[in-house]
N, C-alpha and C positions, 0 to 999 in steps of 0.2 A: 530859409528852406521852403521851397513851394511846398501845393498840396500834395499832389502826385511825389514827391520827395520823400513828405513822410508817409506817405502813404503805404511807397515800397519799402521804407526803413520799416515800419510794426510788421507789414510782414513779412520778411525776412529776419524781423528780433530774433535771436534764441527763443525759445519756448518747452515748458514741462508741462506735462497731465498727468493728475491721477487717478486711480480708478481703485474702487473695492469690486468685487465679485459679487453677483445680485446673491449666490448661494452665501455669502459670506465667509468663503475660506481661505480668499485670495485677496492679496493689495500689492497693486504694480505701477509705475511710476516708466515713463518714457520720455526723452528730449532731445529734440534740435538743437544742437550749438555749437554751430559752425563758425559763429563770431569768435565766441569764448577760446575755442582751442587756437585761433589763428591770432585772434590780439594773445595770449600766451607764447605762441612762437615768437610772435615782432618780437615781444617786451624781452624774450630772455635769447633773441637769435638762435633760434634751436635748430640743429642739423633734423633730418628726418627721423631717427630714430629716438633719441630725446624727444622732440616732437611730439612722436608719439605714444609714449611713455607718458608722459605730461598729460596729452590729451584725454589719455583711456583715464586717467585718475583724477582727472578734474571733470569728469562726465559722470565716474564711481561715487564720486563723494558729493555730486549734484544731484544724482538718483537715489542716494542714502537719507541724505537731508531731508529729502519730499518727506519722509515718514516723521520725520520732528516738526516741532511747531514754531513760530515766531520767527525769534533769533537764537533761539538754540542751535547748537552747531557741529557738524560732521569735523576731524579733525583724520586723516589717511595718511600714513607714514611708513613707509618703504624702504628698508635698505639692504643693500649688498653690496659685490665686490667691484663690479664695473660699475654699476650704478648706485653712487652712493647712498643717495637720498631722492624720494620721491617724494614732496611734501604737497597735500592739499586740504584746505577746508572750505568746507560750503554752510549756508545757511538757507533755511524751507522760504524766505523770504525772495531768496533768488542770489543772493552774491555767493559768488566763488572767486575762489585765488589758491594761487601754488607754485612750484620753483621746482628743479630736478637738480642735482649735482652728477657731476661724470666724475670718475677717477681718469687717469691720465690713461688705462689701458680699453679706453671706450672701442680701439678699433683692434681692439683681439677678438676675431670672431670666437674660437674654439672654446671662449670662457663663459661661459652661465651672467646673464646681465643679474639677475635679482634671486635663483635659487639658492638656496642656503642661508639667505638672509633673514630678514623680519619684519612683520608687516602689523601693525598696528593701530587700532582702532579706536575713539576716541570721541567718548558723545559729552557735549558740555550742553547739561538740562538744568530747566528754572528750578526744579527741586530737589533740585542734588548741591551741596555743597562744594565736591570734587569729582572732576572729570572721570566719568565711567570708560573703562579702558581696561579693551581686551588684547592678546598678542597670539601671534601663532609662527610657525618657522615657513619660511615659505620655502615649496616645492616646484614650484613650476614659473616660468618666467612672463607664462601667462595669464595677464591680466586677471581675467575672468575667473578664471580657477583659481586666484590667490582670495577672490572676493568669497565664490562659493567655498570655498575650506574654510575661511574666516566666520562664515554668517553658521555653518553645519557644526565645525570643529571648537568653536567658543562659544556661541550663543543657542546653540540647536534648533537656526531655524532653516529648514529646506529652502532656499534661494537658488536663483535663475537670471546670468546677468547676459546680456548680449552689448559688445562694444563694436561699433565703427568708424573708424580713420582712414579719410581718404587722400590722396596727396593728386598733385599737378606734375606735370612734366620737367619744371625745376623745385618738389619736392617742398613743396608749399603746401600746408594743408588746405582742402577745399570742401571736406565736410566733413561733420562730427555727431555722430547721436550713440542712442543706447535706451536700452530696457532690460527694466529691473521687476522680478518678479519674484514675491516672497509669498509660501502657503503659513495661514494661520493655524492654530490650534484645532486639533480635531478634523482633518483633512487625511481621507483617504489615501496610500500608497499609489492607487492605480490612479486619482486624479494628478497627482504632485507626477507620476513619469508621464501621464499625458501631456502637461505643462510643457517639462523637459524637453521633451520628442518633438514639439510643434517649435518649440523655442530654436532648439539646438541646430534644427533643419528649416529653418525659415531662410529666404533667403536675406540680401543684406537690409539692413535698415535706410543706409544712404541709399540705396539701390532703388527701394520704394518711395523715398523722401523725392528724389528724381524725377516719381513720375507726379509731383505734385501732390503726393496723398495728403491730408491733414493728419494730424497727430493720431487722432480718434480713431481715424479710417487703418492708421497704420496698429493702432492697437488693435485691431476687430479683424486684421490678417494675422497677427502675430497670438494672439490668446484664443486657446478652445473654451470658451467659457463667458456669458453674457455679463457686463458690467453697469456700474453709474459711475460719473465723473466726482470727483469730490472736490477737485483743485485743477486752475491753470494759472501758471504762472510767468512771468519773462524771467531770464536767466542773462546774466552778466560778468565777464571777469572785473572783479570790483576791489579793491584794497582801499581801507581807508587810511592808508597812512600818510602824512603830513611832515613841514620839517617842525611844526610844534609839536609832533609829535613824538619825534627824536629829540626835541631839547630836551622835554619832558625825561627824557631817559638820562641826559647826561648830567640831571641833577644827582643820579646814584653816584657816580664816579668823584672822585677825592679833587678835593680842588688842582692840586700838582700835575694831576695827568691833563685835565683840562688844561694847564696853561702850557704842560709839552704840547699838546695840539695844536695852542694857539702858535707858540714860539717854532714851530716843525711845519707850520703850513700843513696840518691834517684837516682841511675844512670840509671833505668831500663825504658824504653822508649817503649809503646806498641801501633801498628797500630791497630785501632777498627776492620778495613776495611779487615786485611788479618790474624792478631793476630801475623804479621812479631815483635822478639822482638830486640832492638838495645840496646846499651849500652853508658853512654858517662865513658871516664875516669880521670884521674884530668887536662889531657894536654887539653881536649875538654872543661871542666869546666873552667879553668886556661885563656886559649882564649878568653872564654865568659866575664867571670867577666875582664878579663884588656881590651876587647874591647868595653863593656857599661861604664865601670868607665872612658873609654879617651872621648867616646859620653861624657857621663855627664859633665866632665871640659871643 
């Protein structure tokens, strides 16, 4: 790769910032990641509306994450009747990953994609033992408003998210961002709707992103209120899954159904999360079955 190569690859990377409020009542997080939602479509062939589905919630759980630390980790879970599952999780380090399921009546318009379902939230922290995980009924089929009921209706924090998803003329995504803006403790009514009001009436984020703005610049249009940077970080769709890391799993399973596997030619191995596929062949089966039948004696 030349210089000029990577030169345009860093900046064009995905990209988050965060920011607190110099007042200290405010923490809001914003990103670029136009790679992310469009390697998500390749990997799982998404029509547009899947797509975009996928998108807005691998962008939610990227702007959730900024607020944890390390590899602590956002986990977004979604479902209802056309759509059955929305799955994603991010970490403040920068990886994301996720997968959508369709029921077979995706192309009923008349039906509700995700109201009446359930959406669920799910923070895995260094000093919790078990995933802190809140739920609420979802009401609406958008995005945003399932996040702001989630942050008001479980957690009681006033939040403010803004999504956008852009497509191409053959329904290709071609741009992805969002901000996320959450008031802290002891924050005035009239400052949290002035948030609201400049948020909810801004115009698009890709629309600004367009004219070249930098992140920063795009925060200092989008918030009434002066900040300091706290974090920037790249942002990636990343799954670390392996086919060692599937064997690893089929040491649970009893030896008998391993060797139906083997004996049925099931060797094909599929990650939900990126649609990466593995293969095992008889020396990887062969290993498995002689090393649960010597567990077993």
């Amino acid at each position: 790769m030349s210089t000029n190569d990577l030169k345009h690859k860093l900046i064009n990377a995905d990209r988050l910032i965060s920011v607190i409020a110099q007042s200290g009542r405010f923490r809001a997080s914003t990103v670029r990641n136009n790679i992310t939602a469009q390697t998500a479509q390749e990997k799982h062939k998404l029509s547009k509306l899947p797509a975009d589905y996928l998108a807005k919630h691998l962008t939610s759980a990227t702007l959730i994450s900024s607020f944890l630390k390390g590899e602590e980790r956002i986990i977004l879970d979604s479902s209802g009747s056309v759509i059955e599952k929305v799955y994603t999780e991010a970490m403040p380090i920068g990886e994301v990953r996720g997968f959508i399921k369709l029921s077979n009546s995706i192309g009923t318009s008349e039906k509700s994609l995700l109201n009446g379902g359930f959406f669920k939230l799910s923070k895995i922290l260094y000093d919790k033992g078990e995933p802190i995980t809140g739920i609420i009924e979802i009401k609406s089929d958008n995005v945003e408003e399932i996040i702001e009921d989630y942050f008001l209706d479980s957690e009681q924090i006033p939040t403010y998210i803004k999504l956008d998803v852009g497509f191409d003329s053959d329904n290709k995504i071609n741009s992805s961002s969002g901000i996320i803006v959450q008031s802290l403790p002891g924050t005035p009514i009239r400052e949290m709707e002035e948030v609201r009001k400049k948020l909810k009436n801004s115009p698009s984020i890709n629309e600004l992103l367009k004219e070249e703005s930098g992140l920063s610049l795009i925060l200092k249009n989008l918030l009434p209120f002066d900040f300091d940077v706290t974090k920037t970080s790249r942002v990636d769709f990343f799954c670390r899954c392996s086919k060692e890391n599937f064997i690893s799993k089929l040491y649970t399973l009893p030896v008998g159904e391993i060797e139906s596997m083997q004996s049925e030619n099931h060797n094909e191995l599929v990650c939900q999360f990126c649609n990466s596929h593995y293969y095992l062949d008889n020396n990887d089966f062969n290993k498995i079955i002689h090393d649960l039948s010597a567990k077993k004696n």
